[in-house]
N, C-alpha and C positions, 0 to 999 in steps of 0.2 A: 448477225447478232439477233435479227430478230427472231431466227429459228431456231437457235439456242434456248431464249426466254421462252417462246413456247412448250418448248420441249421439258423445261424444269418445271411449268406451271400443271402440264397432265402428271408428270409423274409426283408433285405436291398432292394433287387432286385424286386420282390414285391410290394414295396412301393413305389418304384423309377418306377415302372411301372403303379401302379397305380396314382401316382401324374402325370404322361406325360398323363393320359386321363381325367384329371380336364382341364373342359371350362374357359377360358379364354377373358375377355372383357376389355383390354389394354385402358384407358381415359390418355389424356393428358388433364390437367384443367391450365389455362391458363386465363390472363387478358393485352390487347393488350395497357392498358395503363399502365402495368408493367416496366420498363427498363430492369428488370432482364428476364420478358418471354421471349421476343426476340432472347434473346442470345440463348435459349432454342429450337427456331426453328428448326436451322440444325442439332440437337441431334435427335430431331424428326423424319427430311425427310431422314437421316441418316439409322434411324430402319425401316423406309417402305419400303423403296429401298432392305433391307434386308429379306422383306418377314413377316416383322411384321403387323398385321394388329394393328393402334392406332389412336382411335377416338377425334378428339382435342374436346375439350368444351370452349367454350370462356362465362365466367362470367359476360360479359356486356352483353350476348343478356338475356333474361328474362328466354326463352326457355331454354337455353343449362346453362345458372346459376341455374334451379331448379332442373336439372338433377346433376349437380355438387355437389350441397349441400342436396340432399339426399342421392348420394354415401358417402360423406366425412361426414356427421353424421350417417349412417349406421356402419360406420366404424371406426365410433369416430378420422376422421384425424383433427388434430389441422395445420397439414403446411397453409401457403395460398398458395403463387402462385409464379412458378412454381411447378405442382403437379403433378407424375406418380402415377394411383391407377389403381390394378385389379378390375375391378366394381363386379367379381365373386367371386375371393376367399381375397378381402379387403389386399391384396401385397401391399405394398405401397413404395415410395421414393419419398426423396424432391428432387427436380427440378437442385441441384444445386450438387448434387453427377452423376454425367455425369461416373464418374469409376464403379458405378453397374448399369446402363440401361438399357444395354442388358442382361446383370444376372436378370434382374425382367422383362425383355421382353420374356425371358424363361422358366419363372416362378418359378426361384429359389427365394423362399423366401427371403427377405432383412433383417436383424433384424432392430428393434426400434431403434432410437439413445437412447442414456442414457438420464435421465428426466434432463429437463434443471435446473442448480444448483438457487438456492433460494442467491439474493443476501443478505449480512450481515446488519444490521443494523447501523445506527451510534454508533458507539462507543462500538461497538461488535467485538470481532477479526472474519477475517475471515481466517473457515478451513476448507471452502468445496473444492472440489478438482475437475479438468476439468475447460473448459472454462469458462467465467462470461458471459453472455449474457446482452443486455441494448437496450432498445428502442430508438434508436437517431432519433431526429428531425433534417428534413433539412427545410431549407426553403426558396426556388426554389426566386430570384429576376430575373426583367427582365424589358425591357424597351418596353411601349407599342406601337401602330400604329400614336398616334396623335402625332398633333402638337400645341403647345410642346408635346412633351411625357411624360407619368407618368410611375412612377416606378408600377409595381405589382408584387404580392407574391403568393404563393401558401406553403404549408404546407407538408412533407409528412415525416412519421416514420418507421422505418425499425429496425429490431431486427440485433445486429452488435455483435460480439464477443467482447470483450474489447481491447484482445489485438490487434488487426486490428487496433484498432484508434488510429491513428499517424498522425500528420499534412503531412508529406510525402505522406500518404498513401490514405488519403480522396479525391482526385482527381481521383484516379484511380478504387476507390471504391463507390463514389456514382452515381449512373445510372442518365443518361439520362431519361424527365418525359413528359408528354405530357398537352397541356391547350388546351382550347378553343377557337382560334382566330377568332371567329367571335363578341367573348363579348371583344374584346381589341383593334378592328379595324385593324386586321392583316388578316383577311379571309371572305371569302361569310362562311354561313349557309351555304351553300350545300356541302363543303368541308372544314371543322373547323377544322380540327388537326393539331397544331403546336408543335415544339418540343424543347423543353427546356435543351439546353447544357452546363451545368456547365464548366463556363474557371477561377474562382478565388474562392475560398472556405476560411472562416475566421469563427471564435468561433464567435458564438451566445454570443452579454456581456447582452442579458436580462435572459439568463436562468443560473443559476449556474453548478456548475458542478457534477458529481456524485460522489457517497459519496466515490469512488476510487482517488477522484481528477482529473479522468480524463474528458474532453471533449467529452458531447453526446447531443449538442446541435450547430447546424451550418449554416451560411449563405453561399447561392448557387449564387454568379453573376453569371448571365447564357445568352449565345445567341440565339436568336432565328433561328430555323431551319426552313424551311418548311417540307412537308409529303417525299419528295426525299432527306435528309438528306440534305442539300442546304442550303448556307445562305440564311433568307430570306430576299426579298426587305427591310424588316425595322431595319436590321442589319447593322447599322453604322460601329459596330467594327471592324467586319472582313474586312471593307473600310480601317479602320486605319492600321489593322495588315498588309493590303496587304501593302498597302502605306511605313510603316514602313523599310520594307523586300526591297523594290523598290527603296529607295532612296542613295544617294551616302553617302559617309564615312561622308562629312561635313557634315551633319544634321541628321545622323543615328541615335549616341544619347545625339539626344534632348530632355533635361531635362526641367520640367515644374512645376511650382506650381501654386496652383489655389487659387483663393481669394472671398467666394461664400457669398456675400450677400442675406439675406432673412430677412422677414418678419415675427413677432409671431401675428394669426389672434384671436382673440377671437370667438370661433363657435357660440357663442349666439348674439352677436352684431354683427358678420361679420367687425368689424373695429379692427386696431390694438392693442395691449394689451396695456390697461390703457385711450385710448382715452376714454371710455365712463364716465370715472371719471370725464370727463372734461364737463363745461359750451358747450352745442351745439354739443360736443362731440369732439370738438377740443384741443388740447391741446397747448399751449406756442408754438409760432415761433424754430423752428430748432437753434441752439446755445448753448445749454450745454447738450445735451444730448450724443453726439460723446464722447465718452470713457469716460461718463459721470459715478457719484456714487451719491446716496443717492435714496430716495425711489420718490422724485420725477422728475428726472432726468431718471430712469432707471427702466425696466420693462422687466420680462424673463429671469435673468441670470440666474436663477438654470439652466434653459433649456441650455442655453445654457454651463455651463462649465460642467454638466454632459454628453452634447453631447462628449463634447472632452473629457473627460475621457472614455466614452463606446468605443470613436472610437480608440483610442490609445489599452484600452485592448484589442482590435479586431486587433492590430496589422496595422490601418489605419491611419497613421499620420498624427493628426492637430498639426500643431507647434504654434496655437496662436487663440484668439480669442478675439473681441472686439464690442462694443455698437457702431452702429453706426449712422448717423447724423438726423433720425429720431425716435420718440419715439418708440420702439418697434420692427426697425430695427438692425438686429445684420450681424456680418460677422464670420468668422472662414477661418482661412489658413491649405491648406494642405501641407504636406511633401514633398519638390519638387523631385521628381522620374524620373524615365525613361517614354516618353510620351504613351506609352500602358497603365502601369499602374497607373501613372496617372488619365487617365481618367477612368479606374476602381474604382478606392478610390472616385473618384467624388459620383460616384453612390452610392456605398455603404455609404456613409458618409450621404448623400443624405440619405437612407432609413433608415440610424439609427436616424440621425433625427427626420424624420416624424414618424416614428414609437416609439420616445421618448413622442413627442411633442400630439401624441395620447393618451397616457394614462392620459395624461395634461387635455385631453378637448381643446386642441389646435392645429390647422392647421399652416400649413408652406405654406405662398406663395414667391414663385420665381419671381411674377409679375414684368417684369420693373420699372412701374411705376404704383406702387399699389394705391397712393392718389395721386389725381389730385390737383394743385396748385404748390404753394410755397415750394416744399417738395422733398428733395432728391430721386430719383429712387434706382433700385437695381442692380447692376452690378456684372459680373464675371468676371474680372481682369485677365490674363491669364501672367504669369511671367516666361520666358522661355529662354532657353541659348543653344544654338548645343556644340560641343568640340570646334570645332575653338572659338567660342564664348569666353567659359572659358580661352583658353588655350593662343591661338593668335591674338586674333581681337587688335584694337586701337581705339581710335579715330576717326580717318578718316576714318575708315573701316564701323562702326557704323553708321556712319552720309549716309554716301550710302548708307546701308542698310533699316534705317529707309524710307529715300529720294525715293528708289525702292519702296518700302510698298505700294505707293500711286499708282500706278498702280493695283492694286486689291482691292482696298478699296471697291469698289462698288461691286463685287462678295464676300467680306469679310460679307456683310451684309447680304448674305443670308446664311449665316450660324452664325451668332452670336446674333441672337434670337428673339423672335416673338416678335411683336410689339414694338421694341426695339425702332422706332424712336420720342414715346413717352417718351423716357428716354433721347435719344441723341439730346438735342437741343441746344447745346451749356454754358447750364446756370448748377447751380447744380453738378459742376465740371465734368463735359462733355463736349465733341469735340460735333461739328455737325454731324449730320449723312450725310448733304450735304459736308461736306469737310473733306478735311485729313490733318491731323497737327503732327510734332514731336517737343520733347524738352526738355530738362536739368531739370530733379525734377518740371515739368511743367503736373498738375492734369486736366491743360483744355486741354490737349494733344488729339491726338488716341493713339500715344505711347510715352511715356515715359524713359528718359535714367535717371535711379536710379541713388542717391548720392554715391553709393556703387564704381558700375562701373565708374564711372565719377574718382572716386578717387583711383582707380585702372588702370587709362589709358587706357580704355576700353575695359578693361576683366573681363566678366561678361554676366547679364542678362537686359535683356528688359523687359518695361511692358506693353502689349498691354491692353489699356483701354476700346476700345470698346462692347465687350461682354455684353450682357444682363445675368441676375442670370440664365435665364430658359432656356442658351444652351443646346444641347447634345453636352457633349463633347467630344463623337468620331469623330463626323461633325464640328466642330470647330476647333479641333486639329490636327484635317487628315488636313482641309483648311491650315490652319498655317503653318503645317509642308512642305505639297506642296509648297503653296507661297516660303519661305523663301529659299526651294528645288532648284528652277529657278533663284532666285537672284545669291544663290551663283555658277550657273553655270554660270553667267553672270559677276558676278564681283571676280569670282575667279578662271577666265583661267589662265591657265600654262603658264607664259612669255616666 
C-alpha cells in the first residue's frame, strides 16, 4: 500500500510540475462602452501590480477586436464582456467572478459554469433547477442639448438572473452606458463621449412580461454625465436636486402637478389629426371640441386614454385626461408628487407618449402655438403647493404671495418655454407675456387661485398659468421653486 501512495504522490507532483512550465498569455477582453468593464479595471491593475503580466484588448479598436475574437472562437468562449481568457492554454472566467482571478492568473484551471438552464415553455411546468437566466431590455432615456430639448433613447440587453429582478434591485443593478454627444448637441466630434446615469427606472408597459410573470423589460430616465463623471452643462436635474437640498423647510416639500397639453400631428399632412378632412383643411371655429364627444368633435382618444393607462402601469401617474379646445389638441394631468419627481414623470410620461403615438404614424408636438390664427395654443400649467401652503397659508398670505410673483415674471419667461410669446398674448385664455396678473378661478390670469383653495381659506395649491407645453421641467421647477424660496424669506420672518 505504501508503494502505491507513493507512487500517486510523484505522479501528482509531476503534473503539478509540469503544468507550472505551461506558457501563459493572460488577455483581458474588454469593451469601454460596457458599464460593467469598468468596474473591471482595478481587478486588472490589481493582478499587474502583483506581477501578473495581462494584456487588455478593447473590442472597439478593429485591431485588438480581431485578436479578441479569434482567441474567443478558438476556444469556443460564449461570455462577452468582461472576459479573462488564457490565449495558450483556453483558462477562461467571466469578468464578473473577481473570487477566482488570481486562481486563473495562476493558471489553476477555472471550471465551466453549468450550461445555462433552458427556460419552460408556456404552459409547461418548470423543473429545471439553478438559476433562470433572461435577456432584459433597458432602454437608456435622456434629454438632449437643444432648445427645446427632445427626449432620446437608446436600447441595451443584458442576460440577468431572474431572481435579481426586483424593483428594489434594478437601480443598483443596471450599469451606467455611454452615447454619442456629438449627434444630440451635447459634445464637439472630437470628444463625443457622454455618459448616461440612470436616476428613476420603471417596467417597460410596451413589452409584456415573461412567461415567469416577471419583469425583463425597463425604462432608464437617465442624466447626463460628461467623460469626468460630472453633471453635464445640459443637466438641468441635478440643478433641481441641488436646489431641492438648498432650500429651507417652507418650500422643501413642494408638491407639484403638471397639466401637459399637446398636440396629435398627422406625419403625412404635417396638420393636426382630422384637419385634412376638412374644406381647405380647416376645420369648424374652436367651440365644441373641449371635452368634446362624437366623431366629429374629437380626434385621437385612443391615443390618448391608452397613454394613461401605459403610464399608470409604469407606475407614472395621470390622474385625468381630456380633449382640448382645439381639434386634435388633448391634455393629460399628472400625479401631483414631490417636485424632483414630479419633473421625472413629466419626461417619462412624455416618452410614453411619443413612443405610443409612434406606432400611430403619429407625431406629438409640444409647440406653443402650433396653428397660427384663431386657435388656442399649448400650455403646461404648473399646479404647486409648499407645506405651509397646504397646512397654514390663508388668504391674505396668498394674495402676497401671488403680488410678490410679479417681480420675477420677467426672468420667469426664460425658463417657461420657447417661443412661448406666440401663445401669451392675452387672448386664448392667457395672460400677456408683457404683464403679470393674479386671481380667483380667473383663466386670463399668470396665476390662478383654484375654487378649491378659495374654499378652504387658503390652504391649498396655485396654478401658475404661464408655462408653455415644450418646458424642461427641471428648468421651470428649480425657477418656481427658487422664486417662491425668497418670498417666503421675505414674507415669512420670525416676528
Amino acid at each position: 500500500m505504501s508503494c502505491k501512495k507513493s507512487d500517486k504522490n510523484k505522479k501528482s507532483k509531476a503534473k503539478s510540475k509540469a503544468k507550472s512550465k505551461q506558457k501563459h498569455d493572460l488577455v483581458y477582453i474588454m469593451n469601454p462602452g460596457c458599464g460593467w468593464c469598468k468596474k473591471s479595471d482595478p481587478v486588472v491593475d490589481e493582478l499587474i501590480k502583483k506581477g501578473y503580466e495581462i494584456t487588455t484588448l478593447d473590442i472597439t479598436k478593429p485591431e485588438e477586436a480581431e485578436k479578441a475574437n479569434e482567441i474567443k472562437s478558438k476556444y469556443n468562449a460564449q461570455c462577452g464582456t468582461p472576459h479573462f481568457v488564457d490565449a495558450e492554454t483556453g483558462n477562461q472566467v467571466c469578468g464578473f467572478r473577481e473570487d477566482v482571478l488570481e486562481n486563473w492568473a495562476k493558471g489553476e484551471e477555472i471550471p465551466a459554469p453549468p450550461p445555462r438552464p433552458q427556460q419552460p415553455q408556456p404552459g409547461q411546468p418548470n423543473n429545471q433547477q439553478g438559476p433562470q437566466i433572461a435577456d432584459v431590455k433597458v432602454e437608456y432615456i435622456w434629454l438632449d442639448g437643444n432648445s427645446p430639448s427632445n427626449i432620446r433613447s437608446k436600447v441595451r440587453y443584458q442576460k440577468m438572473n431572474l431572481s435579481m429582478i426586483q424593483d428594489q434591485n434594478m437601480m443598483r443593478i443596471i450599469p451606467h452606458t455611454y452615447f454619442d454627444g456629438s449627434s444630440t448637441n451635447q459634445t464637439e466630434t472630437t470628444n463625443s463621449d457622454c455618459i448616461l446615469k440612470p436616476v428613476k427606472i420603471v417596467p417597460n408597459p410596451f413589452d409584456a412580461p415573461a412567461n415567469t410573470g416577471q419583469t425583463i423589460s425597463w425604462i432608464a430616465l437617465c442624466e447626463v454625465l460628461d467623460e469626468n463623471n460630472k453633471p453635464h452643462s445640459s443637466n438641468a436635474r441635478r440643478i433641481l436636486q441641488q436646489s431641492v437640498i438648498q432650500t429651507q423647510e417652507t418650500v422643501k416639500q413642494m408638491i407639484v402637478g403638471f397639466e401637459q397639453e399637446y398636440v396629435m400631428i398627422d406625419t403625412k399632412t404635417q396638420l393636426p389629426m382630422g384637419w385634412s378632412d376638412y374644406e381647405n383643411s380647416t376645420p369648424p371655429p374652436q367651440g365644441k371640441y373641449y371635452c368634446g364627444v362624437g366623431a366629429d368633435n374629437i380626434k385621437g382618444r385612443k391615443i390618448a386614454d391608452t397613454h394613461a393607462m401605459l403610464c399608470n402601469t409604469s407606475g407614472i401617474g395621470v390622474v385625468g385626461t381630456n380633449a382640448e379646445v382645439m381639434l386634435g389638441q388633448w391634455e393629460y394631468q399628472t400625479t401631483p408628487k414631490h417636485i424632483l419627481s414630479a419633473a421625472d414623470e413629466v419626461i417619462i410620461s412624455r416618452f410614453i407618449l411619443q413612443r405610443l403615438a409612434e406606432d400611430m404614424n403619429v407625431s406629438i408636438s409640444y409647440d406653443p402655438k402650433p396653428i397660427e390664427g384663431d386657435w388656442n395654443g399649448s400650455g403646461g400649467h404648473i399646479n404647486f403647493s409648499t407645506d405651509y401652503m397646504r397646512r397654514e397659508a390663508d388668504l391674505p398670505y396668498l394674495t402676497l404671495l401671488c403680488a410678490s410673483m410679479e417681480k420675477y415674471h420677467e426672468e420667469s419667461m426664460q425658463y417657461y418655454g420657447v417661443d412661448n410669446d406666440k401663445r401669451l398674448t392675452g387672448k386664448h385664455e392667457t395672460s400677456s407675456i408683457e404683464s403679470y396678473s393674479w386671481g380667483e378661478s380667473d383663466r386670463t390670469a399668470s396665476i390662478r387661485i383654484p375654487l378649491s383653495t378659495i374654499q378652504n381659506n387658503g390652504r391649498g395649491h396655485l396654478e401658475d398659468r404661464r408655462p408653455a407645453a415644450n418646458i424642461d421641467p427641471y428648468q421651470a421647477f428649480n425657477h418656481l421653486l427658487n422664486s417662491i424660496s425668497k418670498i417666503n424669506e421675505e414674507i415669512l420672518q420670525p416676528v
